[in-house]
C-alpha beads as a LAMMPS data file, in Angstrom:
LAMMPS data file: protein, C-alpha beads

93 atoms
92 bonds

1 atom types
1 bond types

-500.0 500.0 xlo xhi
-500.0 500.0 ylo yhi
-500.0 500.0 zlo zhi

Masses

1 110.0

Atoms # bond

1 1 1 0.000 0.000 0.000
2 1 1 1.590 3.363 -1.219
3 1 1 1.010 6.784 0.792
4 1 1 1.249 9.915 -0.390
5 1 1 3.669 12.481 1.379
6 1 1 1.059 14.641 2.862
7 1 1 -0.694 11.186 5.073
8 1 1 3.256 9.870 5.404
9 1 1 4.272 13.405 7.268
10 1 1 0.778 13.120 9.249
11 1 1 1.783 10.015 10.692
12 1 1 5.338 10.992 11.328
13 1 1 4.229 14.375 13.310
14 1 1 1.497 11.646 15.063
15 1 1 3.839 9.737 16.468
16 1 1 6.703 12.341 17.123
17 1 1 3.473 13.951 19.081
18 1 1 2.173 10.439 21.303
19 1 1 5.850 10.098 21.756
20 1 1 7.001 13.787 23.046
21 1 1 3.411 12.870 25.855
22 1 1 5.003 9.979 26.679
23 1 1 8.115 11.091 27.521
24 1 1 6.560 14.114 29.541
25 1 1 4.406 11.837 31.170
26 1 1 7.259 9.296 32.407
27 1 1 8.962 13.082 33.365
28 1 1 6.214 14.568 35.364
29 1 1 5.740 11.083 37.027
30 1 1 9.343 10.778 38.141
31 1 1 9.104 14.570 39.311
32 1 1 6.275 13.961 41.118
33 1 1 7.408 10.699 43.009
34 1 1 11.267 12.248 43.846
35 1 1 8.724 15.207 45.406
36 1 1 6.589 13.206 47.470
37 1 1 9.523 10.424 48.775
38 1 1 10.290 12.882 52.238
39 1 1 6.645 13.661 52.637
40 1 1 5.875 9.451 52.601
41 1 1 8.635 8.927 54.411
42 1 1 7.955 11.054 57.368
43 1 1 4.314 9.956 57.476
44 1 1 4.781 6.325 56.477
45 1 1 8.037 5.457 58.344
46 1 1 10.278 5.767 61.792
47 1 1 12.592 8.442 61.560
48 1 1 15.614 7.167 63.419
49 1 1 18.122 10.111 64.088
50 1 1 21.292 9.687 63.370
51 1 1 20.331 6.254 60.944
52 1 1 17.255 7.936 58.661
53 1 1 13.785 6.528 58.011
54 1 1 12.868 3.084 58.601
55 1 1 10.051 2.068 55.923
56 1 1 8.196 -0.556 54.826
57 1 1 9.617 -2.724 52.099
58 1 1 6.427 -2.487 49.826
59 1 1 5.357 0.492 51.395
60 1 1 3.604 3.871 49.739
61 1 1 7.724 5.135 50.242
62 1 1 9.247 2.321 48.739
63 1 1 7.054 2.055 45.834
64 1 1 7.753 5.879 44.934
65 1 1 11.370 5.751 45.560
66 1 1 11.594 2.610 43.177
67 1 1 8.893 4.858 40.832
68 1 1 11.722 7.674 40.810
69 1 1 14.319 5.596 39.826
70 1 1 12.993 3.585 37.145
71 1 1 11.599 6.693 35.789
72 1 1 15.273 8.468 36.090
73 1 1 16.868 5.807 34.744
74 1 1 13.967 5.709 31.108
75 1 1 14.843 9.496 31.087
76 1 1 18.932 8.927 31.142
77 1 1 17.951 6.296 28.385
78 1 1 15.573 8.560 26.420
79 1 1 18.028 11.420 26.579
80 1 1 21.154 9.003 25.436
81 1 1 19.774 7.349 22.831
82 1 1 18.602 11.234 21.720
83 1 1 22.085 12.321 21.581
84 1 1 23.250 9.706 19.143
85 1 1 21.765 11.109 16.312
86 1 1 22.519 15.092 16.919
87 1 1 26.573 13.850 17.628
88 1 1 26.070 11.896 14.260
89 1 1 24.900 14.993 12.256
90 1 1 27.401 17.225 14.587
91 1 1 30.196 15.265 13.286
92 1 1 28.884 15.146 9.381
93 1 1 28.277 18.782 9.264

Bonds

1 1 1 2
2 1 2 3
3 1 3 4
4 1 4 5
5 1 5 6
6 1 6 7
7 1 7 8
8 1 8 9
9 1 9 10
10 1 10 11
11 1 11 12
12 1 12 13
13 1 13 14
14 1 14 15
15 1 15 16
16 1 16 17
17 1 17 18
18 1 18 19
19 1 19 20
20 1 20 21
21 1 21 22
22 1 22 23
23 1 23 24
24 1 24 25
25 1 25 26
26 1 26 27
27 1 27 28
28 1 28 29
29 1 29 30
30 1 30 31
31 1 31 32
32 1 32 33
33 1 33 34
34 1 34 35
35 1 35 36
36 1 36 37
37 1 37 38
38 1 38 39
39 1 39 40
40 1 40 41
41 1 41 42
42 1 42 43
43 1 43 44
44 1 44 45
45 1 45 46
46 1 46 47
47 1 47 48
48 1 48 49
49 1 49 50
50 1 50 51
51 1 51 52
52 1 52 53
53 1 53 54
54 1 54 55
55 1 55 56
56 1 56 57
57 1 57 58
58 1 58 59
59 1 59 60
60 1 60 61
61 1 61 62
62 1 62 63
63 1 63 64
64 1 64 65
65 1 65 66
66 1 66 67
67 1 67 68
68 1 68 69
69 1 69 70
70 1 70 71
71 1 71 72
72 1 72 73
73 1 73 74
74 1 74 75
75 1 75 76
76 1 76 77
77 1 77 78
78 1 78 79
79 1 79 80
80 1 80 81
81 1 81 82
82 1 82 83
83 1 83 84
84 1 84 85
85 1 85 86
86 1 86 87
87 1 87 88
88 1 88 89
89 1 89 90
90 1 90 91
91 1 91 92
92 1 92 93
């Protein structure tokens, strides 16, 4: 099935678009959990001077804490594999 280039750039900008929410989704949801970690953790847990806060394993503060880093670690991976093409035309130009 052929295309024309008017419907081919359509569905390029469509999924340039549902990817760019994606991404800010994934952002805004790692923003928001790395916020709310000290507020769980000082509701949730046992703040032990001297040691920190004793939690749950499982617990509203664990699951944002492991929320934060998985969604730090898709953004380090999102940015990265970004890069590689703007080096690659950096170094052609």
């Amino acid at each position: 099935m052929k295309t024309d280039t008017l419907t081919h750039d359509r569905i390029s900008m469509n999924i340039i678009k549902n990817a760019t929410i994606v991404g800010g989704g994934v952002l805004a949801a790692g923003m928001g959990a790395t916020m709310l970690i000290p507020v769980a953790m000082s509701t949730f847990g046992t703040v032990v001077p001297g040691v920190g806060t004793i939690h749950v394993a499982g617990g509203v503060a664990a699951t944002l804490q492991s929320t934060a880093a998985a969604c730090t670690l898709s953004n380090s991976i999102l940015v990265g594999a970004g890069s590689i093409p703007i080096n690659y035309l950096r170094s052609k130009l």
